[in-house]
Backbone as CSV, one residue per row, in Angstrom:
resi,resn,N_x,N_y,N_z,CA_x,CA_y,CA_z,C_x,C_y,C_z
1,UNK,42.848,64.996,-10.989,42.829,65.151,-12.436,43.792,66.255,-12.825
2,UNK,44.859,65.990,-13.682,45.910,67.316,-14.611,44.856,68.182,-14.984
3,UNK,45.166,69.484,-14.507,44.252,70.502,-14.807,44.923,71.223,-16.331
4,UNK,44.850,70.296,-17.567,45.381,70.977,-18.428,44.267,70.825,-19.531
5,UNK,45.110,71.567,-21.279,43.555,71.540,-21.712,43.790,70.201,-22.584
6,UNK,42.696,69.400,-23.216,42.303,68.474,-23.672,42.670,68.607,-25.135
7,UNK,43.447,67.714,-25.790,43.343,67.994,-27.050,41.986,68.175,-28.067
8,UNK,42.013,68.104,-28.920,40.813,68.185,-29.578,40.353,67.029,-30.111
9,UNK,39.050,66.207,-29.700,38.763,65.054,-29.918,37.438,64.571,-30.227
10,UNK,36.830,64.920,-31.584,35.593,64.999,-31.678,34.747,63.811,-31.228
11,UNK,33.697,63.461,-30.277,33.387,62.610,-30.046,34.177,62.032,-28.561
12,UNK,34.698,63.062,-28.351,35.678,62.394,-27.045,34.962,62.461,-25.493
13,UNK,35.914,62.851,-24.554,35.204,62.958,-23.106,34.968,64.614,-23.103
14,UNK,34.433,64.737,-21.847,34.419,65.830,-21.331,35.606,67.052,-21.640
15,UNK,35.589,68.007,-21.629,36.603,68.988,-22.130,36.881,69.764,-21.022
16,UNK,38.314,69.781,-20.511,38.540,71.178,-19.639,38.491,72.842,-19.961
17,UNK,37.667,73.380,-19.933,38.259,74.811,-20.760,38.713,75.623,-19.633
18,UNK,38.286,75.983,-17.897,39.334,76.635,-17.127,39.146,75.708,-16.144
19,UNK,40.269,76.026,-14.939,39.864,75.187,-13.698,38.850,75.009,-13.115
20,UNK,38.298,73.893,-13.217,37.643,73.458,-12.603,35.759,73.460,-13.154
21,UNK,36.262,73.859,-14.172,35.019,74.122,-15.350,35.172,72.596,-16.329
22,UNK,34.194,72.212,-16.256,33.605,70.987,-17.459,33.124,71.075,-18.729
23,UNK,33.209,71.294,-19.840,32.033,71.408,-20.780,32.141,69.971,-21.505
24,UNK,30.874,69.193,-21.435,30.458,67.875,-22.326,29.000,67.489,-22.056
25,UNK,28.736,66.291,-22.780,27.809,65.943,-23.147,26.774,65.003,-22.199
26,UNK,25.673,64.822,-22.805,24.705,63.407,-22.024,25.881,62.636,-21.495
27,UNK,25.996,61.824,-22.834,26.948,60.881,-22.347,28.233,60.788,-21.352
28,UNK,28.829,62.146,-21.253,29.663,62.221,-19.996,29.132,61.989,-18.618
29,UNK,27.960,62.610,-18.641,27.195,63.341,-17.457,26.713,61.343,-17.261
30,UNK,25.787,60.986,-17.913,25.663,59.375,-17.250,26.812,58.857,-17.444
31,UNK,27.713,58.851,-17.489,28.751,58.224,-16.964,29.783,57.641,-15.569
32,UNK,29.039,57.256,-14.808,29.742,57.475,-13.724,30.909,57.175,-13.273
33,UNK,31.879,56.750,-14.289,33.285,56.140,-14.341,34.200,57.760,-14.292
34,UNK,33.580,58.088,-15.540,34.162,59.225,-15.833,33.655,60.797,-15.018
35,UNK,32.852,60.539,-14.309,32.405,61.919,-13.624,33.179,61.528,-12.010
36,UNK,33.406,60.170,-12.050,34.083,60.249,-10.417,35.511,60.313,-10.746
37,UNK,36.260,59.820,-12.105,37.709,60.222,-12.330,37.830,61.568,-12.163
38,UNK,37.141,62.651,-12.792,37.189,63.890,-12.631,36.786,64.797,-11.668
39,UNK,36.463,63.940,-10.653,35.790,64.853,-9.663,34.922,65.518,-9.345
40,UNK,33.843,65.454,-10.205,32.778,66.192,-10.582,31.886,66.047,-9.379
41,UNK,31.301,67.238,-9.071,30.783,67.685,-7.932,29.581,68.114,-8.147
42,UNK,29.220,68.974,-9.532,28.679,69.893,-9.818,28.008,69.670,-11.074
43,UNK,26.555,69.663,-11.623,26.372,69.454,-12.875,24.914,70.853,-13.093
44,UNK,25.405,71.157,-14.388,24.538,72.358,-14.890,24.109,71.715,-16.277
45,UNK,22.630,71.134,-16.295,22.218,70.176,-17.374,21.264,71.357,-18.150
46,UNK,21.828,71.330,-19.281,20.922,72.761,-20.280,20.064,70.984,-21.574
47,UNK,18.753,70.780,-21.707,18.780,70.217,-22.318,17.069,70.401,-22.124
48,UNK,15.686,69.646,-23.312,14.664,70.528,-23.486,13.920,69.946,-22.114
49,UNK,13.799,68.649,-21.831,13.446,67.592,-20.476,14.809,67.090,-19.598
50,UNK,15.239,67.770,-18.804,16.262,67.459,-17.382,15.662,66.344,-16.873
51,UNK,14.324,66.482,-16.410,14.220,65.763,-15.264,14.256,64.296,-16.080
52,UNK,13.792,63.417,-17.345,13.997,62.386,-17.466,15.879,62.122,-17.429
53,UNK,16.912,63.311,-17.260,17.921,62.488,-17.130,18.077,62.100,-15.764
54,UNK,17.706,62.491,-14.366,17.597,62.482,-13.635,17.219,60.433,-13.037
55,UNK,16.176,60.227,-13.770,15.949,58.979,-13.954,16.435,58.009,-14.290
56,UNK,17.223,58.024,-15.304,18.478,57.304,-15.311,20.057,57.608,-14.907
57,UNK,20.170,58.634,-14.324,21.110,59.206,-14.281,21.651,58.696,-12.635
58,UNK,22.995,57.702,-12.886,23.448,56.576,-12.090,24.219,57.668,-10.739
59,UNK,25.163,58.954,-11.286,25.625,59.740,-10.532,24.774,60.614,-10.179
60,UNK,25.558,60.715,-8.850,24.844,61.720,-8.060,25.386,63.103,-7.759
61,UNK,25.360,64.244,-8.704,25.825,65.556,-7.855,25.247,65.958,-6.598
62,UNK,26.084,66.960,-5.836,26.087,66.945,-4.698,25.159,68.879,-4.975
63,UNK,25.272,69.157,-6.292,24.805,70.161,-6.729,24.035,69.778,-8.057
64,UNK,22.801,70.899,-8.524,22.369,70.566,-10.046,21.964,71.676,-10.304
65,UNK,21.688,71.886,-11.460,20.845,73.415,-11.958,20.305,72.783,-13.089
66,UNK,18.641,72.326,-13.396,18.461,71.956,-14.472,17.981,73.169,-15.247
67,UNK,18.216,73.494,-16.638,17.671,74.718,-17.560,16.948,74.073,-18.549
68,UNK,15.392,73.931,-19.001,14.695,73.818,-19.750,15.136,74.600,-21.095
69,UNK,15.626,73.582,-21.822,16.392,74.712,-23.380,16.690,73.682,-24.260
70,UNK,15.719,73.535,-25.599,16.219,73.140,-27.070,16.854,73.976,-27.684
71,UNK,17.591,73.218,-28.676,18.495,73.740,-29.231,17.934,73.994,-30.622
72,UNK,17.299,75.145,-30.199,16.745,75.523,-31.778,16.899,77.179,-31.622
73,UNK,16.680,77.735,-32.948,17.496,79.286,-33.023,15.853,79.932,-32.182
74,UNK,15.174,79.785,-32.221,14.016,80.449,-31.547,14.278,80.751,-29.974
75,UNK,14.789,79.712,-29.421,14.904,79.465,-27.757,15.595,80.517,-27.423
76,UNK,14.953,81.206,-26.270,15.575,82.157,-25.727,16.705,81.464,-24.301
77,UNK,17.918,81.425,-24.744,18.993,80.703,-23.701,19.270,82.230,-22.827
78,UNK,19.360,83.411,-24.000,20.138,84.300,-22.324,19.592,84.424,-21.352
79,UNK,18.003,84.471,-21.258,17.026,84.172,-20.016,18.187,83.356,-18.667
80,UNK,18.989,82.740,-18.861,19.249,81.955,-17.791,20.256,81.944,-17.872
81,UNK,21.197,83.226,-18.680,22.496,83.349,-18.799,23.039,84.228,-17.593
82,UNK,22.732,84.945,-16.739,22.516,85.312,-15.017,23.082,83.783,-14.447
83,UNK,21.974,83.627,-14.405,21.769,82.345,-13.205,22.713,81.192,-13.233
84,UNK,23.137,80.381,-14.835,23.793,79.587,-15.066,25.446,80.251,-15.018
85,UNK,25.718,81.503,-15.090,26.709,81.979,-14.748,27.324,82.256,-13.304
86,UNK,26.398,82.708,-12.231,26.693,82.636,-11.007,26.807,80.989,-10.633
87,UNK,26.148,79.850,-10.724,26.213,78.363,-10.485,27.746,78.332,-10.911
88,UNK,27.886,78.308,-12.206,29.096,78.227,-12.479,30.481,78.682,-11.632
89,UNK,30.162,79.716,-11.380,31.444,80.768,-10.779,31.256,80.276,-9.482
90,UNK,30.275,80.099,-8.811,30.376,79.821,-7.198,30.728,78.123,-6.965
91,UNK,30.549,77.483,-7.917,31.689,75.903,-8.026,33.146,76.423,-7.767
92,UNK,33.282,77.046,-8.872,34.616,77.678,-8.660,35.311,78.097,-7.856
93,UNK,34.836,78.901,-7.252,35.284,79.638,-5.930,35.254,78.552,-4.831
94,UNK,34.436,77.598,-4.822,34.770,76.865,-3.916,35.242,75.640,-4.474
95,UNK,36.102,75.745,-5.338,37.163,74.543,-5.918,36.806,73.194,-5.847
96,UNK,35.362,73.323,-6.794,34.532,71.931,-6.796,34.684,71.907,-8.099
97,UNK,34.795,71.258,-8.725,34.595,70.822,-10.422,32.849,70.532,-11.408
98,UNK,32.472,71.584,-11.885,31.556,71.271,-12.590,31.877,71.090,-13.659
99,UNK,30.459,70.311,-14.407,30.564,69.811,-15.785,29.187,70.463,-15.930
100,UNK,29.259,71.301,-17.387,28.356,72.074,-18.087,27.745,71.016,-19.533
101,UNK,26.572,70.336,-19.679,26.521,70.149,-20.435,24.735,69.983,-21.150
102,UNK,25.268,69.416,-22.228,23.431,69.674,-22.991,23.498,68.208,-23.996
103,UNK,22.955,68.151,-24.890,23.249,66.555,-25.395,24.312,66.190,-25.899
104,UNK,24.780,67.238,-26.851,26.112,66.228,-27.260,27.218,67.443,-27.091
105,UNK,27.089,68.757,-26.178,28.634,69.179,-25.736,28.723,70.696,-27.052
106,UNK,27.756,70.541,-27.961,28.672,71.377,-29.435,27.612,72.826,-29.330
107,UNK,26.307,72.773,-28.528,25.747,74.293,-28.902,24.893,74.604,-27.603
108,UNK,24.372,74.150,-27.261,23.637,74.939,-25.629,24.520,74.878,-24.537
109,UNK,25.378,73.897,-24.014,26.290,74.040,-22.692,27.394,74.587,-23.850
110,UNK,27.852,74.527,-24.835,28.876,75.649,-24.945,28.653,77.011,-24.937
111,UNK,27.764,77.754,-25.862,27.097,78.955,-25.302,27.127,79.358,-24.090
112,UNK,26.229,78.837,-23.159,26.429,79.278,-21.620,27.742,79.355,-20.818
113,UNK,29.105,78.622,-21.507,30.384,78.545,-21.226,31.026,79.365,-22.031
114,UNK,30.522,80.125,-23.045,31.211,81.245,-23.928,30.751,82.466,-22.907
115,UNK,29.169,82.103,-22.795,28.980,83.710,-21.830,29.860,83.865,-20.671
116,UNK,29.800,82.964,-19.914,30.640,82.587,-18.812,32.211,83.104,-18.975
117,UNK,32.417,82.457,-19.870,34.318,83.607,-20.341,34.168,84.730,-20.789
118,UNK,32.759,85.480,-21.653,32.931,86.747,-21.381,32.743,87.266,-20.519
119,UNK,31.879,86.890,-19.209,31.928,87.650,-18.008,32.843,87.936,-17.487
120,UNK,33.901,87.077,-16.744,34.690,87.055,-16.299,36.079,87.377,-16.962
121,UNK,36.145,87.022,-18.248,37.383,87.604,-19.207,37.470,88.989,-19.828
122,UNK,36.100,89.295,-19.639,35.564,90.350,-20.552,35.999,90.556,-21.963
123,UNK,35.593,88.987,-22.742,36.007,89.223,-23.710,34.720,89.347,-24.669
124,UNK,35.133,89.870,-25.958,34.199,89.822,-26.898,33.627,88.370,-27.304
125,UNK,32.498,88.488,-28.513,32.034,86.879,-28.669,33.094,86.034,-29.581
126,UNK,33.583,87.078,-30.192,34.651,85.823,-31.082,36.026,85.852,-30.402
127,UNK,36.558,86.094,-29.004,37.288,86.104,-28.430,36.825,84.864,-27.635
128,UNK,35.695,84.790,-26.887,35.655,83.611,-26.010,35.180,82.433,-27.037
129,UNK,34.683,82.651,-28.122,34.658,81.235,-28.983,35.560,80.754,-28.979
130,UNK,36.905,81.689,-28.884,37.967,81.072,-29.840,39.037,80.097,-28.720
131,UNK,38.460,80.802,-27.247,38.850,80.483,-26.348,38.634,78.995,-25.808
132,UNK,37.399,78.965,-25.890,36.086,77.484,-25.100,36.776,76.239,-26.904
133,UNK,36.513,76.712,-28.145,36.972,76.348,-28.991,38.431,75.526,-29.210
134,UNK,39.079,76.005,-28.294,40.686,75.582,-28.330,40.732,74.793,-27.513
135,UNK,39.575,74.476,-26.304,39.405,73.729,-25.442,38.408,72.630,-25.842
136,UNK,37.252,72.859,-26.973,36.924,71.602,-27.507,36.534,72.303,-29.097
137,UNK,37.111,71.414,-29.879,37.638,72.141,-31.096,35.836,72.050,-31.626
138,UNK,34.951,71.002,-31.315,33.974,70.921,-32.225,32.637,71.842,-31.660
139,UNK,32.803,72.605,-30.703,31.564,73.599,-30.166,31.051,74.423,-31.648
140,UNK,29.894,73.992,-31.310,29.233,75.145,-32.545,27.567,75.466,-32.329
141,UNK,27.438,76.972,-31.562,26.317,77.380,-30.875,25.906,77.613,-32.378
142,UNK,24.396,77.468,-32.354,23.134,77.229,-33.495,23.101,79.383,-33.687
143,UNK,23.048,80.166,-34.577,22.555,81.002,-35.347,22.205,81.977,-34.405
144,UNK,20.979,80.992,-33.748,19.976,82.101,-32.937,21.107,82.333,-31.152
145,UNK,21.678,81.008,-30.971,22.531,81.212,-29.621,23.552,82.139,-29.638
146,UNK,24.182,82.710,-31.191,25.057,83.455,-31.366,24.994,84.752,-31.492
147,UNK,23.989,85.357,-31.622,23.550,86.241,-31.984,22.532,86.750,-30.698
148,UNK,22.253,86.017,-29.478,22.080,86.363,-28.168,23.268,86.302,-27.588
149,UNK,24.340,85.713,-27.454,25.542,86.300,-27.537,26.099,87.404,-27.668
150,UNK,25.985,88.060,-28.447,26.249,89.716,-29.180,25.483,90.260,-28.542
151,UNK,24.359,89.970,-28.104,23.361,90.866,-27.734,24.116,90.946,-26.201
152,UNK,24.293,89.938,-25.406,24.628,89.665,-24.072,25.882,90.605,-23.856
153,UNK,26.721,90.306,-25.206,27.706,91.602,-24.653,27.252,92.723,-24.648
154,UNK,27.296,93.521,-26.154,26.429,95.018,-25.947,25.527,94.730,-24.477
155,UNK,25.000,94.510,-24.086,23.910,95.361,-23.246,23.750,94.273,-21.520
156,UNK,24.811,93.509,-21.389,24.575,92.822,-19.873,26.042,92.229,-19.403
157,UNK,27.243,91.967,-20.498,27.837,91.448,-19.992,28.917,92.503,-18.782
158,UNK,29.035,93.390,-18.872,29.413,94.275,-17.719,28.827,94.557,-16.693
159,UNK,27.553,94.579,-16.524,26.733,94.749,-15.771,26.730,93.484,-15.212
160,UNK,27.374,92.483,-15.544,27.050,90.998,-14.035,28.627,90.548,-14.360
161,UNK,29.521,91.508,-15.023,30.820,91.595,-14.148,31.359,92.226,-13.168
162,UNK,30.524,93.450,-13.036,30.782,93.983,-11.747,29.896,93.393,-10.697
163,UNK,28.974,92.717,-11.189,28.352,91.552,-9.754,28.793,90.823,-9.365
164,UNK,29.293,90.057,-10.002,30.554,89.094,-9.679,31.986,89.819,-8.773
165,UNK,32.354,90.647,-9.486,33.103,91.449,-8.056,33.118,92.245,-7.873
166,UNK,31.611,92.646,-7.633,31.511,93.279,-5.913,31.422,91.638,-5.158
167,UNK,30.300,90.908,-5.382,30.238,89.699,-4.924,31.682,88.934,-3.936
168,UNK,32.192,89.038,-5.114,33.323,88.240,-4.831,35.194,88.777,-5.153
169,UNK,35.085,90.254,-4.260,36.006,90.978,-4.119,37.357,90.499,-4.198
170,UNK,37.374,89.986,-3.248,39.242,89.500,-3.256,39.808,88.013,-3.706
171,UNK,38.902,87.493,-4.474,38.879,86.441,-5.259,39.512,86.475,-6.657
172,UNK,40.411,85.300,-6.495,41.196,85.248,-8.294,41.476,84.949,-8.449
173,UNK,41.358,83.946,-9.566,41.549,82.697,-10.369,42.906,82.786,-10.907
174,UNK,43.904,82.164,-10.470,45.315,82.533,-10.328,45.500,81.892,-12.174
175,UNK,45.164,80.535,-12.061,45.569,79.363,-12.930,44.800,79.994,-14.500
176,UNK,43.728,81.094,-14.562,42.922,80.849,-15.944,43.751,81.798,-16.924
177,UNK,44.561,82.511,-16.896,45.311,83.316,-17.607,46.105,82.018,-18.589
178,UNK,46.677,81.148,-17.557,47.384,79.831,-18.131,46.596,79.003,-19.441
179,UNK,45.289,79.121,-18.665,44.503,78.006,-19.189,44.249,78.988,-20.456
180,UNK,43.679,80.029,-20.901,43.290,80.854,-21.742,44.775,80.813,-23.042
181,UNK,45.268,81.585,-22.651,47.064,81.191,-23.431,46.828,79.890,-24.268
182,UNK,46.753,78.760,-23.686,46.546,77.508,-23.720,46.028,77.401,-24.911
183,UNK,44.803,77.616,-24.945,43.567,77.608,-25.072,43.301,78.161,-26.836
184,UNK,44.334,79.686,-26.517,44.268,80.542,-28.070,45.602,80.174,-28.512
185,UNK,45.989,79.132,-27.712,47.323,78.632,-28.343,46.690,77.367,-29.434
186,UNK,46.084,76.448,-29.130,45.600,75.688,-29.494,44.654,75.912,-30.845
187,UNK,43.986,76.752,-30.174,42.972,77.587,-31.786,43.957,78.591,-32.798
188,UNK,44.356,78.590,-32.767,45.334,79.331,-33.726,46.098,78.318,-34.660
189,UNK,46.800,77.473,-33.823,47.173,76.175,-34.830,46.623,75.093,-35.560
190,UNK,45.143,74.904,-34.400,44.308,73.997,-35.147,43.603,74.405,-36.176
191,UNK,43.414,76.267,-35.899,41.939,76.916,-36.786,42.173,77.660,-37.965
192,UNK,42.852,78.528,-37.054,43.900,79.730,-38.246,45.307,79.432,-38.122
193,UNK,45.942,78.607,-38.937,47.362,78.176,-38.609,48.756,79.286,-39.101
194,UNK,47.620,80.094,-40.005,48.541,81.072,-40.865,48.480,82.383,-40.035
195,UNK,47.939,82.758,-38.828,47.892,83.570,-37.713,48.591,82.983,-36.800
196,UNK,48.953,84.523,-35.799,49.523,84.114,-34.299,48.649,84.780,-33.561
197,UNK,48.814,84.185,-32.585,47.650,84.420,-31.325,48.120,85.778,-30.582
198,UNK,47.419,86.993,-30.368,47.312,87.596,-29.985,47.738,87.713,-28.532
199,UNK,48.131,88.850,-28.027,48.110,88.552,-26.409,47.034,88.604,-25.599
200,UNK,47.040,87.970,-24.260,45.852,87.925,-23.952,45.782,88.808,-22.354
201,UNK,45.003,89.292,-22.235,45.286,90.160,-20.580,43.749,89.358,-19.451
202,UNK,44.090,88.747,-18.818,43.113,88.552,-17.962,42.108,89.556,-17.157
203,UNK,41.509,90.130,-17.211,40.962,91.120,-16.252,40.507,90.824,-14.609
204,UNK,40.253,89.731,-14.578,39.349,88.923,-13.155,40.723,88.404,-12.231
């Protein structure tokens, strides 16, 4: 699969936002046309009952992480913003392709893929929106997911970036600087067209 980013396609497939990272929906995830074109290895299902997708669910990862989570502003998602972040990163490192998703792609698996770029990017929350955003233009975490967000930076997201490397010391994602560029290249023209995109410094 071209490891590049996806235009913006509401209703479309699966979205690349860095190597080897997935973010989409039910419908990608039972798909098994489209999860073996892409290589998908890896699935991190955020949705309120996992196990009935399991039941119909024709593909087989070779990995899963199911997270019990509606998408309502009450639900506490950072609870499992740790856990769904290391799954994530250790696909990575071993250059397997996951797909992150929840029912339809726009507010629980994007969230957990915004935290995920601030860990590792160390960026703020409207820095990695704008980021995961340029990679699928229609993400839109619910009120209460955004605002555990903010919270996740102030008070944890440094603290499980230096876990990540100590963890994983001499490790580094050569290609996501590319993909990021990309990424606030894309959101800038699609979002704010009367702005230019800022520079961007990778930290990881």
């Amino acid at each position: 699969v071209d490891n590049k980013i996806q235009p913006v396609n509401m209703g479309g497939e699966m979205s690349l936002v860095l190597p080897h990272l997935y973010l989409g929906s039910m419908k990608d995830r039972t798909n098994s046309t489209l999860m073996v074109k892409n290589k998908v290895k890896r699935v991190l299902c955020i949705i309120d009952v996992p196990d009935m997708v399991i039941d119909r669910d024709e593909y087989k990862p070779t990995h899963l992480l199911n997270i019990p989570a509606a998408d309502a502003q009450q639900q506490d998602l950072a609870q499992y913003f740790e856990k769904c972040i290391e799954f994530i990163h250790q696909a990575r490192i071993e250059h397997e392709n996951i797909l992150v998703h929840c029912q339809a792609g726009i507010s629980r698996s994007a969230t957990v893929v915004v935290a995920y770029v601030m860990t590792i990017g160390d960026y703020d929350v409207e820095k990695a929106l704008q980021i995961v955003k340029g990679a699928r233009g229609y993400i839109h975490p619910n009120p209460g997911f955004l605002s555990q967000l903010k919270r996740y930076y102030t008070n944890d997201v440094k603290r499980n970036w230096y876990r990540l490397t100590r963890r994983y010391p001499d490790y580094v994602f050569n290609d996501d600087e590319t993909f990021v560029k990309e990424s606030l290249d894309t959101y800038w023209q699609q979002f704010e067209p009367a702005y230019i995109a800022e520079p961007v410094y990778w930290t990881m």
